[in-house]
N, C-alpha and C positions, 0 to 999 in steps of 0.2 A: 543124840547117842553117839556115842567113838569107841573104837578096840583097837587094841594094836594087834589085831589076829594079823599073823603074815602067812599069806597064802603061796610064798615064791621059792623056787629052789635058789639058795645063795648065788651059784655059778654061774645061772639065769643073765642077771645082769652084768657080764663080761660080754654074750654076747651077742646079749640086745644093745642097737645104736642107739644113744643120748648118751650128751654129758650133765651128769647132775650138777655142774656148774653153775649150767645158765637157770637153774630152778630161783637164784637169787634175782640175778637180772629180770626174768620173766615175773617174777612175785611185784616186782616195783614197777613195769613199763606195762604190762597187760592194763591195768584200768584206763590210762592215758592212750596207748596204741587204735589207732583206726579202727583196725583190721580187729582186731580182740574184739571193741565193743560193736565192730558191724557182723561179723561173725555170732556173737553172744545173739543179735538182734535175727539171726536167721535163724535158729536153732530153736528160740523162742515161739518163730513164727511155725515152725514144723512142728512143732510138737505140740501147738495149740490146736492146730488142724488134724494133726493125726492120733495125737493119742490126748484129747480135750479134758476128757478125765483120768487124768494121769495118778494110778494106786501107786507103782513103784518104779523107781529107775535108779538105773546103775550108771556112772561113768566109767569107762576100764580105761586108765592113761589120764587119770583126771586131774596133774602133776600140782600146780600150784591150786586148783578148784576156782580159776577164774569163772568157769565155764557152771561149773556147779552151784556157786555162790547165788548167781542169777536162778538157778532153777529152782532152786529150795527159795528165795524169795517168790518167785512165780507159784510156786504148789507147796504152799505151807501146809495143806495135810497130806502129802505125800511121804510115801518111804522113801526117802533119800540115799543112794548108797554111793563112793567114789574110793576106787583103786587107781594105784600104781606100781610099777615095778620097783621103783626108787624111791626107799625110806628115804630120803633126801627131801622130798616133793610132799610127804604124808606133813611134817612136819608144819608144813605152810598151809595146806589143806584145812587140817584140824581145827588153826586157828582161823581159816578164815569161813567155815561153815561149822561151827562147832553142833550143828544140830544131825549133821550128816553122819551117816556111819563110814570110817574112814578104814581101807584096809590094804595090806601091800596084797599083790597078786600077779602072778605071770600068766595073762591072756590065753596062754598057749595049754593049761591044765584048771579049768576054770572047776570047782566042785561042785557048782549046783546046778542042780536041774528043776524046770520049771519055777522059779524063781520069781522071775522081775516080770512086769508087765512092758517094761523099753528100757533096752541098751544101747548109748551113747558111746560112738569111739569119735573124737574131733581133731582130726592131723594125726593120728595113730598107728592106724594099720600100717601106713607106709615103711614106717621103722622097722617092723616085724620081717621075720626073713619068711616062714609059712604062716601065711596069710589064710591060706585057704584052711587051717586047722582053726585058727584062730577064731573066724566063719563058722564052723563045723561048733565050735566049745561054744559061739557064742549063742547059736539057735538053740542049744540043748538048754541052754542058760533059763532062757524067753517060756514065757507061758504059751499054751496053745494058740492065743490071738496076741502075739507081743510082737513089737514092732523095731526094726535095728535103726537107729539114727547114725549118720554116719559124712563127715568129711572129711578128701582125701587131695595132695597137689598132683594136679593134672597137666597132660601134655610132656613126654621123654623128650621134646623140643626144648623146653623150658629147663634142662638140664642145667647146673651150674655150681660154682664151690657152693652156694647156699644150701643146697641139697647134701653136698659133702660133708661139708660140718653142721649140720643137722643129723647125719649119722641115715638119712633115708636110704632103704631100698631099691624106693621105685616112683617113679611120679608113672598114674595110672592115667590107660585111655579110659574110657569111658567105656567101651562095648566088652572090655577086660575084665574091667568091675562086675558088673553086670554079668556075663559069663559065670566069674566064680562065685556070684550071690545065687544064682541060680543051681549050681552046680551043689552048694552048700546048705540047698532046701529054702532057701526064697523067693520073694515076688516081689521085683521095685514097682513102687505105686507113686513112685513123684522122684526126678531130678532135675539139677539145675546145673550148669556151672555159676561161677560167682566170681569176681572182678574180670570184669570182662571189660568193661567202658577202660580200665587201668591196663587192660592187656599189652596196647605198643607200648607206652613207655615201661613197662616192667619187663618186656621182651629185649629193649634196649639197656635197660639194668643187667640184666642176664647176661648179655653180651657181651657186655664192659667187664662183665666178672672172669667170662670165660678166656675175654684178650688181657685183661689185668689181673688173676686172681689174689696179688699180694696185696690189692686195695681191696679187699673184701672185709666187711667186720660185722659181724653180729650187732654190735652193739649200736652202730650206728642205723642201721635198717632195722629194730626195735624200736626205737629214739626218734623214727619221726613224728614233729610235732609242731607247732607256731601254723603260720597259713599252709601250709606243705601240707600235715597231717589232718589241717582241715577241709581242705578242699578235696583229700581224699575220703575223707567219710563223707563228705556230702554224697560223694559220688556214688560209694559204696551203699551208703543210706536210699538212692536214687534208685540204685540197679535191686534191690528189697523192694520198695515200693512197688517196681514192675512184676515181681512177683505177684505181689497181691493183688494184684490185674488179671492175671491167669496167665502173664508171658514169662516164659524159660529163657536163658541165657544158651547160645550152644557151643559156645566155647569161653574159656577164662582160666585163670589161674591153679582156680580151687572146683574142687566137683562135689558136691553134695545132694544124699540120698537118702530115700528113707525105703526101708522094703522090710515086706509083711514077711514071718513066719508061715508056711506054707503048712 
């Protein structure tokens, strides 16, 4: 099922950060990219565990629907739903889960209430200038036992042009998140950080960015791929396994959450 319902105020996106540019880039490097398909591989695994019988789920920021593709494969009889701000992103979306209901929407005046059974934000919120409204819209969203899925780049250390031209926010501590999930009427019931084994040398990418940032490119830290991009998914694939062990990560790149509706 698809609609082109748009649920956004026009002016909205002046000044939310992204550039609908990179929705082409991202449409063609996400399947190939480490990090897409080890991230896809965590998300899967949360949501197996916490919400097993999955009725319905919303993506909000669900740009090109790499992330959703996966999910509506995983729960073919689920209700499938994925927004974005950027009719740019829907476009790619549609075709690539045409089974999903696809629609524009600004996170920030979400219209329905008790809704979904689980909402997914994956690299999201950070963009978002009030976060904590965005929290507030999304719990009213959830049904009385629904559950927020959620990753976010962590550590204001890890600061860099990458963040810039990303258009982020904010890269979140951990006890910050946490605070305003709390604050917003939740209960986190599991987190992790995630690339964490990759953390020095990504702290030393960082750094090069921050003493050279005229060598910085998108396109090329997308683009990794050959032994490079594979010995970091093992990696990444490695530090998931440890999950499934019952071991946390307590520091890394990326910080991932999932927390109950209160």
């Amino acid at each position: 099922m698809t609609t082109n319902t748009s649920l956004t105020a026009p002016d909205v996106r002046a000044r939310e950060g992204f550039d609908p540019q990179l929705f082409e880039v991202l449409a063609s490097l996400e399947p190939q990219n480490f990090w897409f398909k080890c991230r896809n591989r965590l998300i899967l695994w949360c949501l197996e565990r916490f919400s097993p019988q999955l009725r319905s789920f919303l993506e909000i920021g669900c740009g090109t629907a790499y992330v959703l593709s996966a999910i509506v494969e995983h729960y073919p009889n689920a209700r499938i739903a994925g927004s974005d701000l950027f009719p740019e992103a829907l476009d790619y979306a549609r075709r690539r889960v045409p089974r999903a209901e696809i629609f524009e929407l600004d996170a920030k005046h979400i219209p329905f209430t008790s809704k979904y059974q689980a909402i997914g934000m994956f690299d999201v919120l950070e963009h978002i200038d009030d976060d904590v409204r965005v929290l507030e819209q999304v719990r009213n969203a959830l049904e009385p036992d629904g559950m927020l899925y959620l990753t976010v780049p962590q550590h204001p250390w890890l600061w860099s042009p990458a963040d810039d031209v990303a258009h982020h926010q904010r890269r979140y501590r951990a006890g910050e998140l946490f605070r305003k999930l709390e604050l917003c009427g939740f209960r986190v019931v599991f987190s992790t950080s995630i690339v964490s084994l990759l953390l020095p040398l990504l702290l030393v990418s960082r750094l090069r960015q921050r003493w050279f940032p005229s060598t910085y490119s998108v396109l090329s830290e997308l683009a990794i791929d050959g032994p490079v991009g594979a010995i970091c998914e093992l990696v990444l694939r490695l530090e998931i396994a440890c999950l499934h062990l019952g071991w946390r990560w307590p520091c890394g790149s990326t910080l991932a959450v999932v927390a109950a509706k209160q």
